[in-house]
C-alpha positions, 0 to 999 in steps of 0.5 A: 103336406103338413104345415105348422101355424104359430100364432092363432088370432085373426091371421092364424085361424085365416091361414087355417082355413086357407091350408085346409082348404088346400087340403094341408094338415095344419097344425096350431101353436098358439105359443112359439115355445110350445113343442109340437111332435111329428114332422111338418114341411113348413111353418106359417107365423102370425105377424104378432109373433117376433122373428126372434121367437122362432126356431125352426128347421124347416121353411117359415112362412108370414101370413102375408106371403102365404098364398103366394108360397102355396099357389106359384100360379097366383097372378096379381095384375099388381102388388101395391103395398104400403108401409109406414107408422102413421097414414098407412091405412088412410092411403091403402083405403083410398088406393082401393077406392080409387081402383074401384072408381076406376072399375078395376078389381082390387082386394084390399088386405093385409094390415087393415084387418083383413089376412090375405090367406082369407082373400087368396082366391080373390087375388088373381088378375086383381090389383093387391093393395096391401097395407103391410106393417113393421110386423109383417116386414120383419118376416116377409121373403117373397113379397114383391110390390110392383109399386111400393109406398112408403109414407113415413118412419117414426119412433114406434114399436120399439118395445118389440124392435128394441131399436130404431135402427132395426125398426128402419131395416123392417121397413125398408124390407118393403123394396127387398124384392123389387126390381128396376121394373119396379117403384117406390114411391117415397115422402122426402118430407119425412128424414128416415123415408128418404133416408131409405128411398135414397139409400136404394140401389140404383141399378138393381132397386126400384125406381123412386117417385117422391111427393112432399108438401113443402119442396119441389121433388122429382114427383109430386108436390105442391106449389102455391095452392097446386098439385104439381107433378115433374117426372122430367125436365118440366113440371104440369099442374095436375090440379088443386089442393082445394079440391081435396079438402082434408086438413094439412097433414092429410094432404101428404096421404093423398100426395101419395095415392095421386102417384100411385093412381099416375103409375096405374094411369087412371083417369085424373078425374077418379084419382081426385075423387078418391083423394078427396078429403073422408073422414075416417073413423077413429081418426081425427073424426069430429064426435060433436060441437057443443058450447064452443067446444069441439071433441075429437076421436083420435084413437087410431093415434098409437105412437108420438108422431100421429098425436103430433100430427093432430094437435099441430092440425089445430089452431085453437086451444087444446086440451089433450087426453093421452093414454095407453101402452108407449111402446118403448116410446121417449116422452120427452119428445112428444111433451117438449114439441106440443104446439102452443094452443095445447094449454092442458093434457091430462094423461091415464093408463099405462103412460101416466108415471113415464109421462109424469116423469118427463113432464116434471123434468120438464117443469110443465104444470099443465100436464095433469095425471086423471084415473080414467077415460070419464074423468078425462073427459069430464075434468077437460069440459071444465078447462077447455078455453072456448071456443076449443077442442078436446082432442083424444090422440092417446099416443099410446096402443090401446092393450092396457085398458081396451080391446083395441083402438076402436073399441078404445075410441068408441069409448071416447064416443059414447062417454062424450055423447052421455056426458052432453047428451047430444047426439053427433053432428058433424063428420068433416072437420071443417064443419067446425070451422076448425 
């Protein structure tokens, strides 16, 4: 056997070594133009590469379905995938911990930054919790969630998508291969997610568990401080929405890994547990509280939608900082929709001329162009009203100016760390009474 890999980051080099080991002579293109002499039986792509870039003649293959194409025996007790522009990874990291507090084998992969192919021989008889994203989707043909999820569906990636419309199609792929065996569980908060959920064939589809934070559903809402749960005729309290802590847009996550947990039939008390409110680094992570001002680390904001989530989080004033690659986003809808106790943003990077554009047109004074990250941070410790928070949720993807988003936000750290000198102190929001 001969096999083509296209793409040769994280994913490639971990289908590489995956397809050696199976002892398939394996053949790297970092570039899908590139031509490669010789016959080969099927082609491997990395999520970084688009579809519309491959040509070939032979079977092509996601990274993310490599090991089930190679290994037909490879037996998941079940396929828990994810999929969503904002909230994904938080939902994947606390189902994971959930099967762990439950003592049940899981391996967690996918979009996380984990391949699959590095943790195929980990698989069998073990709960996959895959965080998949609209990358993996455009590409995916056999991939079968036994539960599926999804979390929401907003303007993102459309430079490689072009459209809306197929950015909707790569995520409603997720249900493509499920069966009425099967479930999707679905925010019917979000108008595109409950666009597809009902969009599913009911006789042939999965079956459709919703959650919502604001409305009763046939699922999981929340009802005068309760978490209630109504898969029939009556609805039963499940338990508090004070016991998960978090701030309000984390409630939704944790909605959804409570469905999850009640399909797995795991005990109340470890379902709880891992919904319980964590934060998590590059997002909405609290980097200090120093004379009345809060700074947070929002890096992992990459699209319009998860920087309106922080900011409408909070109830003080706010400086906002935005910056990197918009992805093809409109930024009319991000500066026409900033709450009111956004009083400044200060903007650097790639997005600075789109979003100066947009700010002109329309006639906000208080968004303000700065040449970069230290500037930002500077120029916003002079502004901010105190009490206050400066809040780093880019909106934008990180490849203009960094090497990703962590290493974006431990920027924002060590730059706001030097520039109080003091050391972080808090990790939970609330600790700042925020």
């Amino acid at each position: 056997m001969k096999a083509k890999i296209i793409g040769y980051g994280i994913s490639g080099k971990a289908a590489e070594g995956y397809l050696v080991a199976r002892g398939v002579e394996t053949v790297v293109v970092a570039d899908a133009k590139e031509k490669v002499a010789g016959d080969y039986d099927f082609c491997v792509v990395s999520p970084g590469v688009p579809m519309t870039e491959i040509h070939e003649t032979v079977p092509v293959i996601p990274e993310v379905e490599l090991p089930f194409y190679c290994d037909h025996k490879l037996k998941p007790s079940c396929v828990v995938a994810v999929t969503g522009t904002n909230g994904k990874t938080t939902v994947v990291n606390q189902i994971h911990r959930m099967c762990q507090l439950a003592a049940v084998k899981s391996v967690l992969c996918g979009n996380v930054g984990v391949p699959v192919s590095r943790v195929a021989k980990d698989l069998h008889k073990a709960i996959a919790v895959v965080e998949v994203s609209s990358f993996m989707l455009e590409q995916t043909r056999i991939l079968h969630p036994r539960i599926a999820v999804l979390t929401n569906v907003t303007a993102d990636h459309l430079d490689r998508h072009l459209t809306m419309e197929n950015y909707l199609c790569c995520k409603a792929r997720i249900t493509e291969q499920q069966t009425p065996h099967d479930w999707l569980v679905v925010n019917y908060d979000d108008v595109n997610a409950r666009q597809i959920g009902k969009s599913v064939d009911r006789r042939h589809g999965p079956r459709v568990i919703w959650y919502s934070t604001r409305g009763v559903v046939t699922g999981y809402y929340v009802q005068e401080g309760k978490v209630m749960e109504k898969l029939g005729r009556r609805a039963r309290v499940l338990g508090t929405v004070e016991e998960l802590g978090g701030m309000p847009h984390t409630l939704s996550n944790a909605l959804a890994v409570i469905a999850v947990g009640r399909l797995l039939s795991f005990p109340r008390a470890k379902i709880w547990q891992a919904c319980r409110y964590q934060a998590q680094p590059h997002r909405m992570e609290l980097v200090a509280d120093v004379h009345g001002v809060a700074f947070y680390n929002d890096s992992k904001a990459t699209n319009m939608a998860a920087t309106l989530a922080a900011v409408r989080s909070i109830p003080m004033p706010t400086c906002l900082i935005l910056c990197g690659l918009s992805k093809g986003q409109d930024y009319h809808e991000l500066l026409s929709q900033l709450p009111k106790q956004v009083e400044q943003v200060l903007v650097f990077g790639a997005i600075t001329e789109p979003v100066m554009t947009v700010a002109q047109g329309l006639g906000l004074k208080h968004v303000v162009a700065v040449t970069d990250l230290t500037s930002a941070i500077k120029r916003a410790i002079q502004i901010v009203k105190r009490p206050g928070v400066i809040l780093f949720s880019p909106s934008g993807s990180s490849f203009d100016m960094f090497v990703n988003y962590e290493h974006r936000g431990d920027e924002f750290k060590q730059t706001v760390v030097s520039l109080i000198n003091q050391v972080p102190q808090y990790a939970h929001p609330t600790d700042a009474n925020l």
